[in-house]
C-alpha positions in Angstrom: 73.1 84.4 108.0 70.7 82.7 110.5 67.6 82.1 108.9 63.8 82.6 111.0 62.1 79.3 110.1 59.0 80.7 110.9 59.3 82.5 107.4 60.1 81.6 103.7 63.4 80.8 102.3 63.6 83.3 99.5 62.1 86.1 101.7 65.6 86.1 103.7 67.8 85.2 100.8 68.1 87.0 97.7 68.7 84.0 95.1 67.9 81.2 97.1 69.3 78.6 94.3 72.7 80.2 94.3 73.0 79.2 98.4 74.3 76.2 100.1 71.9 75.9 103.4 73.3 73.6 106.3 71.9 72.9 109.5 74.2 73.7 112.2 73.9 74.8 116.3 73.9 78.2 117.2 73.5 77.9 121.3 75.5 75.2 123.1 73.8 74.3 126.5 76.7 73.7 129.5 75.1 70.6 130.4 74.6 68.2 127.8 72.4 66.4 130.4 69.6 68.9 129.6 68.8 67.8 126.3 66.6 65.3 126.6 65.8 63.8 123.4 68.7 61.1 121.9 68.2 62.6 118.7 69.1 66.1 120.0 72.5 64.6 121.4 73.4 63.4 118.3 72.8 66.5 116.6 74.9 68.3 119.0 77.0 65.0 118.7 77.5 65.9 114.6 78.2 69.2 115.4 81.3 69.1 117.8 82.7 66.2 115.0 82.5 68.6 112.2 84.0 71.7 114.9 86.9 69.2 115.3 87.5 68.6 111.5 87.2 72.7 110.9 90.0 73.1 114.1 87.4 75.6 116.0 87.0 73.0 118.8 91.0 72.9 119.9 92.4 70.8 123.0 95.2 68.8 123.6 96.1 65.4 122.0 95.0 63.5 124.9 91.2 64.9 124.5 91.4 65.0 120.8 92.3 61.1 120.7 89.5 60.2 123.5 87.1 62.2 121.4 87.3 60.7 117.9 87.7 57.0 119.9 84.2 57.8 121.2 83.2 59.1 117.5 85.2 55.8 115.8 82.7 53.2 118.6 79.4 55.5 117.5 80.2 54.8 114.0 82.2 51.2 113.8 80.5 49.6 116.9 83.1 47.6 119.1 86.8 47.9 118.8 88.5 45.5 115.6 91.9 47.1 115.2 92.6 46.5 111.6 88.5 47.9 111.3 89.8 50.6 113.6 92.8 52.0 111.3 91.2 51.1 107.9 88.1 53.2 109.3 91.1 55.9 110.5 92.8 56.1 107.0 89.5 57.0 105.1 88.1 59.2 107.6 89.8 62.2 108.9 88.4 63.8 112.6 91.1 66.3 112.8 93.7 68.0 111.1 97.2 66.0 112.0 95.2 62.8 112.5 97.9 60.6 111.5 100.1 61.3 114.4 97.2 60.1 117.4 96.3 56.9 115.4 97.6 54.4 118.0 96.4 56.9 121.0 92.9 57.1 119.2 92.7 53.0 118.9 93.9 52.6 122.3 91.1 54.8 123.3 88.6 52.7 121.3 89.5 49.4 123.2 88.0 50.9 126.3 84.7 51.5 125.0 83.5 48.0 124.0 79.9 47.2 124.6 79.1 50.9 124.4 76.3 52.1 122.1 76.2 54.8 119.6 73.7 56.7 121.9 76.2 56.3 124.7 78.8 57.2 123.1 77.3 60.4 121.6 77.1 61.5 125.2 80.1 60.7 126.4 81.6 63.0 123.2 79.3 66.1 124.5 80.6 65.3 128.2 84.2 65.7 126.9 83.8 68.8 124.7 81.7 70.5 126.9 84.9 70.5 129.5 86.7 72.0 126.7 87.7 76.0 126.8 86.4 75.9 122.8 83.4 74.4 123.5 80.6 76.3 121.5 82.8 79.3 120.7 82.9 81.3 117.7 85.4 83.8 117.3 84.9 87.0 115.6 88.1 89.2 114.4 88.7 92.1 116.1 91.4 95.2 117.3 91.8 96.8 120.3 93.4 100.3 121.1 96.8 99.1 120.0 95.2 97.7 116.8 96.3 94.6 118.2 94.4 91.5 116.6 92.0 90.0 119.2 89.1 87.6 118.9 85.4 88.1 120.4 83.4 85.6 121.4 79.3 85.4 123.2 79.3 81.9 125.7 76.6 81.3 128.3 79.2 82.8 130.4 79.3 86.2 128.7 81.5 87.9 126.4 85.3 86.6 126.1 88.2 87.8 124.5 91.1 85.8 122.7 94.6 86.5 121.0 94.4 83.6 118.6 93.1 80.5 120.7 93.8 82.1 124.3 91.5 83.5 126.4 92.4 86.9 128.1 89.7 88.5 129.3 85.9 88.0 130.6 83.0 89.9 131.1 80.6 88.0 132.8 76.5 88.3 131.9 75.9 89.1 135.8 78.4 92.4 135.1 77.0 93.3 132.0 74.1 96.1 132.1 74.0 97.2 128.2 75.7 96.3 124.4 75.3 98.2 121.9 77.2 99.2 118.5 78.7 102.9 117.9 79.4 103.6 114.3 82.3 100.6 114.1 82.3 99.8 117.7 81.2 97.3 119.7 80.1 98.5 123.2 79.6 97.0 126.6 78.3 98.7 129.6 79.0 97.3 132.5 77.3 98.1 136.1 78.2 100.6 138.4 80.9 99.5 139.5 83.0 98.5 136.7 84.6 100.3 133.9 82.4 101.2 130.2 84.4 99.2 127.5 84.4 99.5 124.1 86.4 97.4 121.4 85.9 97.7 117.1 83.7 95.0 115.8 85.0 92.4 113.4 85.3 94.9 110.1 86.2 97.9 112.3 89.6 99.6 112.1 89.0 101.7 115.2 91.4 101.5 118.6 89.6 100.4 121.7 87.6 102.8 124.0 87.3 102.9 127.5 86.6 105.6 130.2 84.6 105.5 133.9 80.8 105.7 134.1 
């Protein structure tokens, strides 16, 4: 549940002491150059750490090491390697650290002399690159009942089987969305198709006929 912060607390929750409330991004901009406030980077910055340690924000080891080497000089300062893998050991970035220790350290050797501020923007210019970037998937089926994943990006609505993409539909193509008892429906323009696909509790099959 997103809350309105223009109203009270305990007029959107029901028991309001029984809830944990945490401060996380909803829209991620394409270009981390737009935010123009250092604090606001580093928020974003906090956020793509903690979508690394949860595995929503997957990439290859490469980026993964290059990313928590930018994280490691942001919170450390300047490379120290017995500092760098006595930081490593009590602080876990990503699920399977262990195995990208020396890669990570390696990393960190390049980025002497960089600040924390720099180094928060150089994280957001390597996850924003990333297919996961600012996704969150939501279960779904399609007309097979085959388990698929929706996701909203700047870029419009994607589909996913597990962590790959397989289809697109673009904002630009999109003309309505809408929910039908258990479905989730997207009218596209004129000249594409009318698609329709069961939301994330819906045991429906997907729909689709011409317009």
């Amino acid at each position: 549940v997103w809350l309105d912060l223009l109203k009270p607390i305990v007029k959107q929750i029901r028991r309001p002491k029984h809830v944990v409330v945490k401060f996380v991004v909803k829209f991620f901009p394409p270009d981390h150059t737009q935010l123009q406030e250092e604090l606001t980077r580093y928020l974003f910055a906090l956020q793509v750490k903690q979508d690394l340690a949860q595995g929503r924000l997957t990439c290859n080891d490469t980026s993964a090491a290059l990313l928590i080497s930018h994280i490691v000089q942001s919170e450390i300062g300047d490379f120290d390697e017995a500092l760098d893998r006595e930081h490593l050991a009590k602080n876990k970035y990503i699920p399977q650290q262990d195995a990208l220790e020396d890669k990570i350290v390696e990393f960190h050797h390049n980025h002497i002399g960089q600040t924390p501020a720099e180094s928060d923007f150089q994280l957001l210019e390597i996850a924003r690159r990333l297919e996961m970037y600012g996704i969150r998937l939501h279960p779904a089926k399609d007309r097979e009942g085959t388990k698929i994943n929706l996701a909203v990006a700047n870029t419009g609505i994607l589909v996913f089987q597990g962590f790959t993409k397989i289809n697109a539909f673009n904002w630009a193509k999109v003309r309505k969305l809408s929910f039908k008892r258990k479905r989730f429906l997207i009218k596209l323009r004129p000249d594409a198709n009318f698609l329709g696909w069961p939301g994330a509790r819906s045991r429906g099959r997907l729909h689709r006929e011409t317009t």
